[in-house]
TORPA-4810 file (N, C-alpha, C, O; in nm, 3 decimals):
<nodes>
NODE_1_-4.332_0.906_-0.202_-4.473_0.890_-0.172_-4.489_0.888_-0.021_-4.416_0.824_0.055_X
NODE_2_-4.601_0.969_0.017_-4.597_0.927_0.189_-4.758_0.898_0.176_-4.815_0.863_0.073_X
NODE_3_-4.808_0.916_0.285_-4.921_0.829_0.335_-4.969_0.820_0.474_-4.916_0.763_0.569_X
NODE_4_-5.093_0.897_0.468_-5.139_0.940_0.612_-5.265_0.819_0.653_-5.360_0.802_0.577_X
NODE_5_-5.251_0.747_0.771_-5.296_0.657_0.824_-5.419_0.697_0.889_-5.383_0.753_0.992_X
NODE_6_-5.553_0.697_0.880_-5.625_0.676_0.994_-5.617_0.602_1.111_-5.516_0.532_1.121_X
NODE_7_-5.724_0.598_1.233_-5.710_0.521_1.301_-5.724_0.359_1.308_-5.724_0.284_1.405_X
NODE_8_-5.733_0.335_1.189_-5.762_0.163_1.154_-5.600_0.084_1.176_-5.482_0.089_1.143_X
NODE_9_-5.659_0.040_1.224_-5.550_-0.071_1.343_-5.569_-0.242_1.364_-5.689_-0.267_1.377_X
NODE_10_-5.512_-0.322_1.367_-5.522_-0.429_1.404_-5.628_-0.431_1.546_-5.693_-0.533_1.570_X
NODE_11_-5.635_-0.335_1.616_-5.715_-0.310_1.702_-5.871_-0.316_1.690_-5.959_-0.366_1.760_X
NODE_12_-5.867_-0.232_1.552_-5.995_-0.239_1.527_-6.069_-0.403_1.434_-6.013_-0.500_1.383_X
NODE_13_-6.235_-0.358_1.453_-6.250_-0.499_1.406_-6.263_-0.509_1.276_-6.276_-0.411_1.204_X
NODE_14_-6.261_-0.596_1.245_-6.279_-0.654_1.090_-6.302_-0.773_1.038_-6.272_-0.870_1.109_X
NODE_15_-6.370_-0.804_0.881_-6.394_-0.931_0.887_-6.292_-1.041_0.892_-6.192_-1.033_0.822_X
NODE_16_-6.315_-1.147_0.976_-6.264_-1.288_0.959_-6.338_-1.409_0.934_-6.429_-1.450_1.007_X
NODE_17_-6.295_-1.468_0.825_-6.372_-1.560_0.738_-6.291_-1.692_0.776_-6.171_-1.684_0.804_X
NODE_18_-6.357_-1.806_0.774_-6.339_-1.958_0.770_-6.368_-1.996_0.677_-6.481_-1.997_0.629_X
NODE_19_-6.213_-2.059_0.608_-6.250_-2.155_0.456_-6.302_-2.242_0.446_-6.367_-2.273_0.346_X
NODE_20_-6.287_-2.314_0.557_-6.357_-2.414_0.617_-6.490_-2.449_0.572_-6.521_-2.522_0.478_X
NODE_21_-6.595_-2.363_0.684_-6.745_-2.375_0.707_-6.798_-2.205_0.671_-6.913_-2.175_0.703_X
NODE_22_-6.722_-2.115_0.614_-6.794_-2.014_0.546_-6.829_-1.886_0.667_-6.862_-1.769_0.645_X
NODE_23_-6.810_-1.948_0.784_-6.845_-1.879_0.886_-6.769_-1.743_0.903_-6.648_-1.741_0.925_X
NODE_24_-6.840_-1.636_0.891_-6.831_-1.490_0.932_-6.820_-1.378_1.038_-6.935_-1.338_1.055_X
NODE_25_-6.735_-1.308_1.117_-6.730_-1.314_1.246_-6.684_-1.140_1.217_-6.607_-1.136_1.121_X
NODE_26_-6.704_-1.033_1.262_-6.648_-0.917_1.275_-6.571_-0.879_1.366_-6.623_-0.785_1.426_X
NODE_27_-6.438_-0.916_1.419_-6.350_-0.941_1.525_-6.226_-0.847_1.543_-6.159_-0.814_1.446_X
NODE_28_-6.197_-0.805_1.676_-6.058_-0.766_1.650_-5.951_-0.853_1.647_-5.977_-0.967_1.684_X
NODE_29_-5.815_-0.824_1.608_-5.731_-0.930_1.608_-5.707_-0.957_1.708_-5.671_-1.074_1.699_X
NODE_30_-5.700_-0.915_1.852_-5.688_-0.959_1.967_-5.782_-1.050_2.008_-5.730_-1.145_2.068_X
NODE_31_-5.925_-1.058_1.995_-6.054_-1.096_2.039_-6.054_-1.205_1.947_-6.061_-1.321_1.988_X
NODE_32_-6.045_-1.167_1.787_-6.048_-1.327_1.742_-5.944_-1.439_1.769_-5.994_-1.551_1.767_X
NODE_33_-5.823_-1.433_1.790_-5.668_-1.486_1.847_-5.734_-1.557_1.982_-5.705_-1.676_1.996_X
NODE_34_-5.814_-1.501_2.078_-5.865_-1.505_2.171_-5.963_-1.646_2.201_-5.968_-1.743_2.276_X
NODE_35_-6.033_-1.585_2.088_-6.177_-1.719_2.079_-6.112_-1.814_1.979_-6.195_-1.893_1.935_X
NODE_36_-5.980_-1.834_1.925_-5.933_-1.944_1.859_-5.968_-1.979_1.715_-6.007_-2.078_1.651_X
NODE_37_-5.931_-1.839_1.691_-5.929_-1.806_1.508_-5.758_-1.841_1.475_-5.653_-1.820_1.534_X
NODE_38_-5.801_-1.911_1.338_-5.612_-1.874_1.324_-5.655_-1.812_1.179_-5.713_-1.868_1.086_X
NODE_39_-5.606_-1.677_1.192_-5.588_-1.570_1.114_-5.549_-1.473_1.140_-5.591_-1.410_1.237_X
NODE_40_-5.444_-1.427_1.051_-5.375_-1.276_1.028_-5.410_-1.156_1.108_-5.524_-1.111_1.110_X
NODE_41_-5.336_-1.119_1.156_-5.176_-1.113_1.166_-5.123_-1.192_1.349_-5.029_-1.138_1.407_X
NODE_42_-5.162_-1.257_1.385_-5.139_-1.342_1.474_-5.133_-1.440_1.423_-5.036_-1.509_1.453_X
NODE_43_-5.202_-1.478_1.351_-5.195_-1.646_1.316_-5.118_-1.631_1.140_-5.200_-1.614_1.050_X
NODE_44_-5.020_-1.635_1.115_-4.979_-1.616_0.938_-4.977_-1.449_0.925_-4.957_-1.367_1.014_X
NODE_45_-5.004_-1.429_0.789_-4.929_-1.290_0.748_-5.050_-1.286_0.619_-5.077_-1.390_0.559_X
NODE_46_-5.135_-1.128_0.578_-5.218_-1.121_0.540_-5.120_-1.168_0.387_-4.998_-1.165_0.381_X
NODE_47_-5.222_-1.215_0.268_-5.204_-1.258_0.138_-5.076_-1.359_0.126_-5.004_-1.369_0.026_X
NODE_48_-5.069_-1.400_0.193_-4.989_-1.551_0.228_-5.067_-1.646_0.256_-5.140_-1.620_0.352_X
NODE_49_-5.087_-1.789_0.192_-5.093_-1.907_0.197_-5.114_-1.915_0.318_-5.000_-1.898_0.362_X
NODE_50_-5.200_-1.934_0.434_-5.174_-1.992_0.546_-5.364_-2.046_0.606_-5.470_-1.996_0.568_X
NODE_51_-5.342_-2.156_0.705_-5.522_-2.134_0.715_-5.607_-2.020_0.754_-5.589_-1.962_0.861_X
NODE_52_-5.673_-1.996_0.694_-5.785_-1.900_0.758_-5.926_-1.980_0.848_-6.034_-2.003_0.794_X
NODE_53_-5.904_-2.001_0.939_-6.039_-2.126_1.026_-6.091_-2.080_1.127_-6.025_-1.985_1.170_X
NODE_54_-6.177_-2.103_1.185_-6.281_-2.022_1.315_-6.225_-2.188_1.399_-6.174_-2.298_1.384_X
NODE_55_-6.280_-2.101_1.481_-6.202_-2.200_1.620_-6.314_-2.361_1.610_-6.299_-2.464_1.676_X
NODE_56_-6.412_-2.334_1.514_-6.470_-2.490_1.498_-6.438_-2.559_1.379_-6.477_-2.675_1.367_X
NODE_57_-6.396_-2.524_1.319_-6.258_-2.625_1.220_-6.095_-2.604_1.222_-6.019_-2.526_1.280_X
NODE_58_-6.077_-2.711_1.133_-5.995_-2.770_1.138_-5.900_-2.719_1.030_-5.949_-2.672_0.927_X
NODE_59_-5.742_-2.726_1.047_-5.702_-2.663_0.911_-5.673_-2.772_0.856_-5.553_-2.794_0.846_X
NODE_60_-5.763_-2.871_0.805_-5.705_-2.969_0.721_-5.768_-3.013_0.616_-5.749_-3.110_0.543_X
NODE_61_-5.860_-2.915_0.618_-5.959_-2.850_0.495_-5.925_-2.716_0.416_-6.001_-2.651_0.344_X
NODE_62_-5.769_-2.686_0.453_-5.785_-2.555_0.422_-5.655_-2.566_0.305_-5.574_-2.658_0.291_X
NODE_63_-5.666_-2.462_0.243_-5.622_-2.487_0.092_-5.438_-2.473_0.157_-5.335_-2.522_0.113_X
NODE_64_-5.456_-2.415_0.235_-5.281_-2.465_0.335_-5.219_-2.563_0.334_-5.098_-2.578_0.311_X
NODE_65_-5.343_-2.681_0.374_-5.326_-2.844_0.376_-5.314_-2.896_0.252_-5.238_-2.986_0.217_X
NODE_66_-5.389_-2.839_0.190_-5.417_-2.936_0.005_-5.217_-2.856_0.002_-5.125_-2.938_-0.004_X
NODE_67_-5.194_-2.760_0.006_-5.060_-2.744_-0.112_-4.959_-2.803_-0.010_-4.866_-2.877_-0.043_X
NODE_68_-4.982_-2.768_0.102_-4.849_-2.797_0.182_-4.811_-2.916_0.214_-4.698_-2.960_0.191_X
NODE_69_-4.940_-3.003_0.292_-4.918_-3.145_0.345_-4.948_-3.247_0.226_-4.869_-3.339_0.204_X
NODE_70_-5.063_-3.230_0.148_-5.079_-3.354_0.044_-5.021_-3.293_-0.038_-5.024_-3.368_-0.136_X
NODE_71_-4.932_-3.148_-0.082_-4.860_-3.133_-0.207_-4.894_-3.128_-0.329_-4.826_-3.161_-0.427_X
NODE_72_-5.045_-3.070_-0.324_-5.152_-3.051_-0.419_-5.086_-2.961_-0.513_-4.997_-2.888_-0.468_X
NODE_73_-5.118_-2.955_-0.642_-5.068_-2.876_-0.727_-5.215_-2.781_-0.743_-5.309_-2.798_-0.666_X
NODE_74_-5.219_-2.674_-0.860_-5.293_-2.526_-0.898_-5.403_-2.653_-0.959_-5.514_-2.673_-0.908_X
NODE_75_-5.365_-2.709_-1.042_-5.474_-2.831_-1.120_-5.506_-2.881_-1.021_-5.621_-2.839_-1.027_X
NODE_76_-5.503_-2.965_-0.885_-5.569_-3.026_-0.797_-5.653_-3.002_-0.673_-5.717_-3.067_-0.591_X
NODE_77_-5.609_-2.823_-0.713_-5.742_-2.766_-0.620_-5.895_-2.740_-0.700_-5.925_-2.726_-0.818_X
NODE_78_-5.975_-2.740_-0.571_-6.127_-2.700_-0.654_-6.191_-2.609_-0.681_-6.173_-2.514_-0.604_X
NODE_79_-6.285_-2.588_-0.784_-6.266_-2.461_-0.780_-6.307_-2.372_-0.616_-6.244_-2.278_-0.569_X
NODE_80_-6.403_-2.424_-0.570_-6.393_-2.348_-0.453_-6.230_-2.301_-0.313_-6.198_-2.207_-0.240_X
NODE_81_-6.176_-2.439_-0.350_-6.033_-2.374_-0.277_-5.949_-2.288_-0.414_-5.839_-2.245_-0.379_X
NODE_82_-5.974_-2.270_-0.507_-5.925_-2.137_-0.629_-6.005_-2.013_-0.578_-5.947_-1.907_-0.598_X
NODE_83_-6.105_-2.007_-0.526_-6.166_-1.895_-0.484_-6.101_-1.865_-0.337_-6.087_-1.749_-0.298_X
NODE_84_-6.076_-1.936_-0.287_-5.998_-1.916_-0.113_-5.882_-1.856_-0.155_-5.844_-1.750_-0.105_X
NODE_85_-5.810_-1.926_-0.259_-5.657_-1.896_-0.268_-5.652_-1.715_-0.327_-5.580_-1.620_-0.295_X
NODE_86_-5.742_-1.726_-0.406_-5.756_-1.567_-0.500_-5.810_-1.475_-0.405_-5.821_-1.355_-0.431_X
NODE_87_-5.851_-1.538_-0.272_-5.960_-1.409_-0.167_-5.812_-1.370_-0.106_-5.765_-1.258_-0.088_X
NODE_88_-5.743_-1.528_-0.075_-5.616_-1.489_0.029_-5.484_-1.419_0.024_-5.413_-1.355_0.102_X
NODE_89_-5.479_-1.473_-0.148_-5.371_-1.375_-0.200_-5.382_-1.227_-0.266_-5.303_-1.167_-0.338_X
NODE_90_-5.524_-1.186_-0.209_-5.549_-1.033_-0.284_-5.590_-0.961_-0.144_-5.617_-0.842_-0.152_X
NODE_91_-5.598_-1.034_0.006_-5.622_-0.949_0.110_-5.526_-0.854_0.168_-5.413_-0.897_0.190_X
NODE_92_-5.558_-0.709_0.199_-5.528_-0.602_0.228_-5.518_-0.561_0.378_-5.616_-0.523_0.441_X
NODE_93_-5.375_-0.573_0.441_-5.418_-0.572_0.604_-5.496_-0.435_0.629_-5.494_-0.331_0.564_X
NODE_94_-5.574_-0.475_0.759_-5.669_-0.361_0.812_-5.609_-0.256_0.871_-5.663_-0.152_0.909_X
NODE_95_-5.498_-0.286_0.878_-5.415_-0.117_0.863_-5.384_-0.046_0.828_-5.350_0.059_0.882_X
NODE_96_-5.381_-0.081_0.703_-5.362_0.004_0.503_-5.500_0.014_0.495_-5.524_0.135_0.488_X
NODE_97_-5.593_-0.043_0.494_-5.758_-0.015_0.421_-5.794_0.146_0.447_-5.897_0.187_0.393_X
NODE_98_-5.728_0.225_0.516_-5.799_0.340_0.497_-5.673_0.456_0.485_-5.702_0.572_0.516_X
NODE_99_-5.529_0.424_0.439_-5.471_0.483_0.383_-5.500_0.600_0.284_-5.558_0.583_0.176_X
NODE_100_-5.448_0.731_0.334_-5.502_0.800_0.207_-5.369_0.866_0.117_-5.287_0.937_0.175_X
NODE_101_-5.360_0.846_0.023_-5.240_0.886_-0.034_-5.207_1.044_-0.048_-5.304_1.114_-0.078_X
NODE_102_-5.114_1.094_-0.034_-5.120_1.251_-0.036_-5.031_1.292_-0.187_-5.035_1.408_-0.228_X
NODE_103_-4.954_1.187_-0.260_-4.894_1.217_-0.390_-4.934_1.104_-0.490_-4.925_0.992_-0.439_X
NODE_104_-4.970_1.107_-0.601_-4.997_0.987_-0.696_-4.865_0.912_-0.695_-4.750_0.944_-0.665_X
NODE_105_-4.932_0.779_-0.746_-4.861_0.668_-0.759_-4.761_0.693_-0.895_-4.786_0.783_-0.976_X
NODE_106_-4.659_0.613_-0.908_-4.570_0.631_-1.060_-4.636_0.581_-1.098_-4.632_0.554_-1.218_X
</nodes>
């Protein structure tokens, strides 16, 4: 299988979300890293467990904290951190999103 890349790059911008406070920002990864986002791929690794927060919270709201530091189990999150965890473990880095395949998949 190969796979021809557009120009979509970590360079370019894209959304970054806070689990936090909901807050929405269209950023590059340089520019958000910058203004004190911790999110992918500077801050953690896309669809990995890690905080997703805008530089006005805190990661100790973030479903990172519930499993890692208090050792929260799948039953002791809410459903709103079940919706963080299912956004975080199904995100697609912005460097694949415009992949175009040139042979089908098996």
């Amino acid at each position: 299988m190969t796979a021809e890349s557009t120009n979509a790059s970590t360079a370019d911008p894209f959304v970054h979300w806070c689990e936090s406070c909901g807050r929405e920002e269209i950023l590059s990864t340089q520019d958000a890293f910058d203004a004190g986002w911790d999110f992918p791929p500077k801050m953690g690794t896309f669809g990995v467990i890690s905080p997703r927060t805008c530089p006005n919270c805190l990661m100790n709201s973030t479903v990172w904290w519930a499993i890692s530091v208090e050792k929260g189990r799948m039953d002791d999150l809410t459903p709103r951190q079940l919706q963080v965890l299912g956004r975080i473990l199904n995100e697609v880095p912005p460097s694949t999103r415009n992949v175009r395949r040139t042979s089908p998949l098996p």
